[in-house]
Residue frames relative to the residue before (quaternion, step in Angstrom):
aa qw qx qy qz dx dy dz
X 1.0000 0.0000 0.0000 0.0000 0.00 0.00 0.00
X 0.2201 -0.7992 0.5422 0.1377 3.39 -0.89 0.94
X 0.0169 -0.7914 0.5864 0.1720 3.93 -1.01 -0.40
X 0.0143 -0.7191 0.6738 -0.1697 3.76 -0.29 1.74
X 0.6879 -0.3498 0.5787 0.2634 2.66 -2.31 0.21
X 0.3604 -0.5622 0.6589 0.3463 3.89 -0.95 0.73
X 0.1420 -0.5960 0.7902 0.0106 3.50 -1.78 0.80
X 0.8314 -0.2580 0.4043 0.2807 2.67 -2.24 0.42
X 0.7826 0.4538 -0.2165 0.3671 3.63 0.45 -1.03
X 0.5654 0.6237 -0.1525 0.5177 3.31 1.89 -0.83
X 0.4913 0.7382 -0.3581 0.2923 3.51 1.45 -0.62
X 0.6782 0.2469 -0.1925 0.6649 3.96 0.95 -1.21
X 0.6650 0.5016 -0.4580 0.3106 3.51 0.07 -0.40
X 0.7621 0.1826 -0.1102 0.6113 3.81 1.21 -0.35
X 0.1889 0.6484 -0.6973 0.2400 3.35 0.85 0.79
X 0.7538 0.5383 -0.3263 0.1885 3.43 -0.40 -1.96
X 0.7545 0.5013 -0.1696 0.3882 3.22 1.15 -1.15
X 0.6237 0.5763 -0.3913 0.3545 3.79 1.18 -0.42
X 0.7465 0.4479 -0.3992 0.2877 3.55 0.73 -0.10
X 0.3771 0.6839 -0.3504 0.5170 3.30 1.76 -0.17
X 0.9225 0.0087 -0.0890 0.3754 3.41 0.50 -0.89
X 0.1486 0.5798 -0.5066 0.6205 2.92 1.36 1.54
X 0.7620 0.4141 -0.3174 0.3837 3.44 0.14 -1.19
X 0.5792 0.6886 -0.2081 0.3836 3.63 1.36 -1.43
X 0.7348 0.4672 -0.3502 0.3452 3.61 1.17 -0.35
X 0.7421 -0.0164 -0.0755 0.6658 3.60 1.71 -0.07
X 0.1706 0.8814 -0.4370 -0.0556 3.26 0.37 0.86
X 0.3853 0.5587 -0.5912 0.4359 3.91 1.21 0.25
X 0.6766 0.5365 -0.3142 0.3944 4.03 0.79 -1.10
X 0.7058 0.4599 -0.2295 0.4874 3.55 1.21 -0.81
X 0.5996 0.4417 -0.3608 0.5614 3.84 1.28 -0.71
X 0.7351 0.3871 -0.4335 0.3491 3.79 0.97 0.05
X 0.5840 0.5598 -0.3921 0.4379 3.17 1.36 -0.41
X 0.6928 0.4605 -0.1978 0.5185 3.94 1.41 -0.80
X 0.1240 -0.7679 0.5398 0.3216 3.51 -0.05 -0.26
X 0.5797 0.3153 -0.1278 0.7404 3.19 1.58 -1.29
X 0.3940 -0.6907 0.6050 0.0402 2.95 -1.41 1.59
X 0.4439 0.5898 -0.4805 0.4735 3.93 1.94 -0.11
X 0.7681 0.4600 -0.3093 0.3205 3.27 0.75 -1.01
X 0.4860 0.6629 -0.3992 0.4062 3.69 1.22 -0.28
X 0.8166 0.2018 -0.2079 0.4993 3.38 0.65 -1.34
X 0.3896 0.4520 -0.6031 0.5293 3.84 0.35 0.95
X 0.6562 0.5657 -0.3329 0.3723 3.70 0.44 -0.36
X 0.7665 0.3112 -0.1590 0.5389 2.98 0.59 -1.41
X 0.6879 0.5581 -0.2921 0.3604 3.95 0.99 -0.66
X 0.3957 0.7084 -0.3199 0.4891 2.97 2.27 -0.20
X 0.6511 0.5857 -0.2125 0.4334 3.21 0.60 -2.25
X 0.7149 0.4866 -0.3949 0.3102 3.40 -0.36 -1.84
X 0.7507 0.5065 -0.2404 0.3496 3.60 1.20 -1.32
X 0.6596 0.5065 -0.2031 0.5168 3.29 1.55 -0.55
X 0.4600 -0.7173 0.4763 0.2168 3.50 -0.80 0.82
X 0.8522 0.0983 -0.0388 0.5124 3.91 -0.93 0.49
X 0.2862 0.5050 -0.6115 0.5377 3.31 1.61 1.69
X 0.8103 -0.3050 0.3378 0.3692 2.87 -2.48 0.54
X 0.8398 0.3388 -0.0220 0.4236 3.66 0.37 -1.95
X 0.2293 0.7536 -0.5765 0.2170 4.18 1.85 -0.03
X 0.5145 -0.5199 0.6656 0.1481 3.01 -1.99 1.00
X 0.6963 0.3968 -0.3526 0.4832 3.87 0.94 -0.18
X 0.5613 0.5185 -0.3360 0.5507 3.58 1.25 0.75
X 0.9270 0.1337 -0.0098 0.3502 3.42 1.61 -0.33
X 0.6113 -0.7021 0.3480 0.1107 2.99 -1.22 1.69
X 0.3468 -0.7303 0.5855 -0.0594 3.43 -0.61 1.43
X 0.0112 0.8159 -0.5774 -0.0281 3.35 -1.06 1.36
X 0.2538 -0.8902 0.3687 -0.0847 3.63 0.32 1.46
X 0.0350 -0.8010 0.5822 -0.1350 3.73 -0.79 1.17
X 0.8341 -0.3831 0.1538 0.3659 3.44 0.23 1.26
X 0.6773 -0.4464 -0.0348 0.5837 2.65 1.55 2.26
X 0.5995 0.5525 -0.3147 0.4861 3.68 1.49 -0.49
X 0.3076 -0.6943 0.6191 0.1999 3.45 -1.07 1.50
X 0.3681 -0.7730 0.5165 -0.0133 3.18 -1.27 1.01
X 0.6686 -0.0568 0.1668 0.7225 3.72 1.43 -1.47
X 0.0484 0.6869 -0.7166 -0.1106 2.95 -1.92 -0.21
X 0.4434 -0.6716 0.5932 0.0207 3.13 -1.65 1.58
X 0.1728 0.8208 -0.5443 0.0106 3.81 -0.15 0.74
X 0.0230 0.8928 -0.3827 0.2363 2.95 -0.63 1.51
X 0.1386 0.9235 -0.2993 0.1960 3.68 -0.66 0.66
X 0.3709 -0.7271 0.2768 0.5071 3.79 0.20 0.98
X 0.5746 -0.7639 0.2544 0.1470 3.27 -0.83 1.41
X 0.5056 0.6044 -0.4506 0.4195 3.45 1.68 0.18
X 0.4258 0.7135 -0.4075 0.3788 3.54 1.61 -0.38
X 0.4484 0.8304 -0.2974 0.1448 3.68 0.97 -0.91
X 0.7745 0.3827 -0.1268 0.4875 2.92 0.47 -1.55
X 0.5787 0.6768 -0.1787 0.4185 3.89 1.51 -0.86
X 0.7239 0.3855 -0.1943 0.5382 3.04 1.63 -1.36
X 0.5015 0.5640 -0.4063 0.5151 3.75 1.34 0.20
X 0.8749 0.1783 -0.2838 0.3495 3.23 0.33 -0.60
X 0.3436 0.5983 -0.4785 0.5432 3.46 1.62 0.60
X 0.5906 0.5105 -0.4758 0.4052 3.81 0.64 0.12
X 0.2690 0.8183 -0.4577 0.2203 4.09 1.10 -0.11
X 0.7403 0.4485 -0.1495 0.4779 3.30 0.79 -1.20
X 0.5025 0.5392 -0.3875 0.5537 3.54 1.48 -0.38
X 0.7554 0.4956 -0.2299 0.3619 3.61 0.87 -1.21
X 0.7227 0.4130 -0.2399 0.4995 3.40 1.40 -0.46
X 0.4143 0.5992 -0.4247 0.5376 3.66 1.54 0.54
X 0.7706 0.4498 -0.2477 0.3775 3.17 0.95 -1.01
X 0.6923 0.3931 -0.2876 0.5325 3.20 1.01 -0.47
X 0.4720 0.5291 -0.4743 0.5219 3.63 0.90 -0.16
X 0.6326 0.6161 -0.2414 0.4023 3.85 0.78 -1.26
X 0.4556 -0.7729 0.3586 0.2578 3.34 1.17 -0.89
X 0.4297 0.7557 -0.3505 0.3484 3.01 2.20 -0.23
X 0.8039 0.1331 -0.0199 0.5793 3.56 1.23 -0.75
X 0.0913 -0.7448 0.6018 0.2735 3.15 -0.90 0.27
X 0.8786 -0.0356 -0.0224 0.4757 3.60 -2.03 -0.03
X 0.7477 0.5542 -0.1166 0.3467 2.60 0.29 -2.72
X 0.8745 0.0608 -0.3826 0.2919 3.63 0.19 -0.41
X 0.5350 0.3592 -0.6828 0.3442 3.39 0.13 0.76
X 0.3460 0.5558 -0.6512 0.3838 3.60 0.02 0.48
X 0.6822 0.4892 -0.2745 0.4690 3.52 0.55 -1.57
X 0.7268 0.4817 -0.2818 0.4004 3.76 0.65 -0.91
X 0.6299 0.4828 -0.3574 0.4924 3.47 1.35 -1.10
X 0.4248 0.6360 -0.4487 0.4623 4.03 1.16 -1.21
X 0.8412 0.3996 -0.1914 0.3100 3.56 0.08 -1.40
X 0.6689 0.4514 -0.3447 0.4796 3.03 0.64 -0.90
X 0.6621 0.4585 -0.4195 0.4188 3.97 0.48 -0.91
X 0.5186 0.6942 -0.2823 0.4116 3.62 1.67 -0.21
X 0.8229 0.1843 -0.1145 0.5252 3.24 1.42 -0.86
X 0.3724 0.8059 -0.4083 0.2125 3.49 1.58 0.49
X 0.5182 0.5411 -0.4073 0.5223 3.80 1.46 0.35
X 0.5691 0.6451 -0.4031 0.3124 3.44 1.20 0.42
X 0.6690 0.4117 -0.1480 0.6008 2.96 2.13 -0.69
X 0.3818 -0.7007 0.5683 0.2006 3.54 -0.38 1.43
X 0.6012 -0.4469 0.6166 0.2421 3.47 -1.05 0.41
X 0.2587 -0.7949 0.5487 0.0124 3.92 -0.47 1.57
X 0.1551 -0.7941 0.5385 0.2352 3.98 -0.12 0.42
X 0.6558 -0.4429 0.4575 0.4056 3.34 -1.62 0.30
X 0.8794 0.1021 -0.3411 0.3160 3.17 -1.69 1.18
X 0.3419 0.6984 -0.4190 0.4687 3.30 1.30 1.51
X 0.1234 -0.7092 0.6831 0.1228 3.15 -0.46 0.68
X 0.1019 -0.7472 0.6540 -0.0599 3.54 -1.14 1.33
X 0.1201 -0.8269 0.5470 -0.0503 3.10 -1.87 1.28
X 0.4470 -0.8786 0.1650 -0.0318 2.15 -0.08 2.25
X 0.7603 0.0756 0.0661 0.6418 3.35 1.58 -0.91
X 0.2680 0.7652 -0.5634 0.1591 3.76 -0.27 0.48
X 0.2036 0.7880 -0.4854 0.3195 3.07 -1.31 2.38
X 0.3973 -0.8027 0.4401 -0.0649 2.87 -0.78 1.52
X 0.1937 -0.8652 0.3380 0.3158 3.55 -0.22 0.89
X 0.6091 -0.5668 0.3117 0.4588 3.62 -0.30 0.65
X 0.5563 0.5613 -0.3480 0.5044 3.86 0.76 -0.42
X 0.7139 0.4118 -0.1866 0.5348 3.78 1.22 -0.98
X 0.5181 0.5963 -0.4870 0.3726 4.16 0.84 -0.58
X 0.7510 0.4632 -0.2589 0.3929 2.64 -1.73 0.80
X 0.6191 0.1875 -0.2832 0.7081 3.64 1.89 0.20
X 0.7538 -0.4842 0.3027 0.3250 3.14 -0.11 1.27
X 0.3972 0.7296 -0.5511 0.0781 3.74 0.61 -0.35
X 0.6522 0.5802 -0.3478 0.3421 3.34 0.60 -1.33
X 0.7552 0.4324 -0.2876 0.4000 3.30 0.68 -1.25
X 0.8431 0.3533 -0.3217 0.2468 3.11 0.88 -0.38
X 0.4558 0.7139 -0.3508 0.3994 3.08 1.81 0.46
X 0.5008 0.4532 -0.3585 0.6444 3.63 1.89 -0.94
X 0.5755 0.5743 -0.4961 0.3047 4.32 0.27 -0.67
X 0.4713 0.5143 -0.3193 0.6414 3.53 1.15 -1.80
X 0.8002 0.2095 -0.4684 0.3105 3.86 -1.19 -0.85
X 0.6804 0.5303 -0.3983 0.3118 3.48 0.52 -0.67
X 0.5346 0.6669 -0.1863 0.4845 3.35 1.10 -0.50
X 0.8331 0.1636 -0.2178 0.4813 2.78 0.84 -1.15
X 0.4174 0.5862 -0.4484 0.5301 3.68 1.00 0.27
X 0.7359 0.5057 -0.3627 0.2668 3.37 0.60 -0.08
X 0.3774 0.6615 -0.2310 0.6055 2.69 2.14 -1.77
X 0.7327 0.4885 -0.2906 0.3742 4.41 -0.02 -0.97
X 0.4766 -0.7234 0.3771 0.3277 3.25 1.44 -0.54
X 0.2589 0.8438 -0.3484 0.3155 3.48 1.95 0.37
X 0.4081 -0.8037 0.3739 0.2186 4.00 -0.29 0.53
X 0.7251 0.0233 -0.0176 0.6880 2.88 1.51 -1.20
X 0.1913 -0.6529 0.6591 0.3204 3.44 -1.30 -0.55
X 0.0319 0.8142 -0.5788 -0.0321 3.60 -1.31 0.45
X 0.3085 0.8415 -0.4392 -0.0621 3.35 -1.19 0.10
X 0.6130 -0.5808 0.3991 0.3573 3.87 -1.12 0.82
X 0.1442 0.7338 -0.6638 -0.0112 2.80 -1.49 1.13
X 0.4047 -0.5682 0.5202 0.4926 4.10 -0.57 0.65
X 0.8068 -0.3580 0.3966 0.2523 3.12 -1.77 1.22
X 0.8191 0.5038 -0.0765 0.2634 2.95 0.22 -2.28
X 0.6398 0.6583 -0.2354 0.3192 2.96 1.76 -0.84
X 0.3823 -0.6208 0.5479 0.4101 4.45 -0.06 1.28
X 0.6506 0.3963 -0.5617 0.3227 4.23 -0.27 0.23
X 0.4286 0.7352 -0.4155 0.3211 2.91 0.75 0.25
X 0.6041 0.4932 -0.1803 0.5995 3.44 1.19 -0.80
X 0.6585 0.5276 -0.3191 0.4314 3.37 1.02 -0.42
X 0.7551 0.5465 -0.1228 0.3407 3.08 1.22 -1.00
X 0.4606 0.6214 -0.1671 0.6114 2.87 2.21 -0.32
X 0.6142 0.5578 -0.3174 0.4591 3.66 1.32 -0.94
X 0.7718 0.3808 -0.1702 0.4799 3.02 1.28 -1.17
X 0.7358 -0.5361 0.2560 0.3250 3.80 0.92 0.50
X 0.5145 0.5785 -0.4667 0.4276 3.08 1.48 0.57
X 0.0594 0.8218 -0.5371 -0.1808 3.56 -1.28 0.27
X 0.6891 -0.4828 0.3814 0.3827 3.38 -1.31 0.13
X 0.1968 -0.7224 0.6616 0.0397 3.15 -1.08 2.09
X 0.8979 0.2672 0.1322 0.3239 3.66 0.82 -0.97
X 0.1387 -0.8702 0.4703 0.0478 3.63 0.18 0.82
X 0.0386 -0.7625 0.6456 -0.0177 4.07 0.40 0.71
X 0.1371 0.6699 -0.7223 -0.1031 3.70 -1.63 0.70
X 0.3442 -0.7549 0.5453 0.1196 3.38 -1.12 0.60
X 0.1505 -0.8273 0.4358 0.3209 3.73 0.51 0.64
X 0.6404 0.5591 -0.4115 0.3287 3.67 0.34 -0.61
X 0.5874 0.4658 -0.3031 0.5884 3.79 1.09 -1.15
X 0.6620 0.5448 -0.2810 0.4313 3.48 0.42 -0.89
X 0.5539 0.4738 -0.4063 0.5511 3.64 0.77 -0.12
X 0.7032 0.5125 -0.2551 0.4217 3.43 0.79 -1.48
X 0.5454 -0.5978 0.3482 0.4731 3.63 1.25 -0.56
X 0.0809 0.7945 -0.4528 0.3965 3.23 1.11 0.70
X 0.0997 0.7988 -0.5572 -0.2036 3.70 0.06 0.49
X 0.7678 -0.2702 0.4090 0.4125 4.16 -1.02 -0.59
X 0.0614 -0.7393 0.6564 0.1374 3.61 0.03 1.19
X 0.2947 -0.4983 0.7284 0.3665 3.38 -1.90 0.12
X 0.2493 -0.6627 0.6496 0.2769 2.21 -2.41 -0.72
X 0.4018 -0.8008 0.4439 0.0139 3.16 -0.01 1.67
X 0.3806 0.7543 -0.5156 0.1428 3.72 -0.95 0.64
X 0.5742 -0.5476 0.5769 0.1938 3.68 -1.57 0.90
X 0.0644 0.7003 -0.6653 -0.2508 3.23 -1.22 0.02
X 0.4471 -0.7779 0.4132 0.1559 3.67 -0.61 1.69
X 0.6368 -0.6300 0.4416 0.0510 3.51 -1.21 0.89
């Protein structure tokens, strides 16, 4: 098993597979932010392709088993956040130009999302933040995960990064994992509207690095 930087060359060869497991890290939080799940992966298959998006392949680490992706580690210094959302426009106007959506739903998506934006604490400067971290269910159980968050820590450290953090829904069993691996709860965020919908309470989960 190997663990590299996605490249240029890695772009079609792991497209198909990043919204599936993108989606796989919170997906009651993502089926509320999407209604249409068509429109999620055009989104994210958009990003991965686009640099200094939310979901860019130049933000993420690739865990690989005889040409077979296995995980991915998506990550990035965490003031970048809010920049790499709205650097996703042009993803948003392909799609509708594409026909995948029309007006009405991203209204519905933007409605939502400003619906669940108290889920995401506000990330400070000299954080390194992980953004996405997944494991395909066919692969659990060899250690990927852990060693794909090990590699980011590491390497957030090697960068000179202070802490590392990231959101996970409460509800979500990595959680325990993340705790194995030295992370603890910095933050408890509810969102009452999602939260009706079934949204549970994301945390926020972070190291401070050495």
């Amino acid at each position: 098993m190997e663990f590299v930087q996605a490249n240029e060359q890695m772009l079609e060869q792991y497209a198909a597979d990043i919204p599936e497991l993108v989606h796989a890290t919170g997906p009651v939080s993502y089926d509320y932010h999407f209604p249409k799940r068509k429109i999620f992966d055009a989104l994210v298959t958009r990003s991965w392709r686009t640099p200094s998006t939310l979901f860019a392949a130049e933000a993420t680490r690739l865990a690989i088993e005889d040409g077979e992706l296995l995980g991915i580690e998506i990550g990035f210094h965490g003031i970048e956040y809010r920049k790499r959302i709205a650097a996703l426009s042009p993803a948003w106007a392909e799609i509708l130009a594409a026909g995948i959506a029309n007006p009405a739903d991203v209204q519905e998506v933007l409605e939502h999302s400003d619906h669940a934006s108290w889920l995401n604490p506000v990330i400070g400067e000299g954080t390194y933040y992980v953004h996405a971290l997944s494991v395909k269910p066919a692969a659990r159980g060899k250690r990927v995960g852990m060693q794909l968050l090990s590699n980011a820590i590491e390497s957030a450290r090697q960068q000179g990064f202070g802490k590392l953090q990231l959101d996970v829904l409460s509800d979500n069993p990595a959680v325990n994992f993340y705790q194995s691996m030295g992370l603890t709860l910095l933050v408890e965020s509810r969102a009452p509207i999602p939260e009706r919908h079934g949204v549970p309470p994301e945390w926020r989960m972070g190291i401070v690095l050495d």
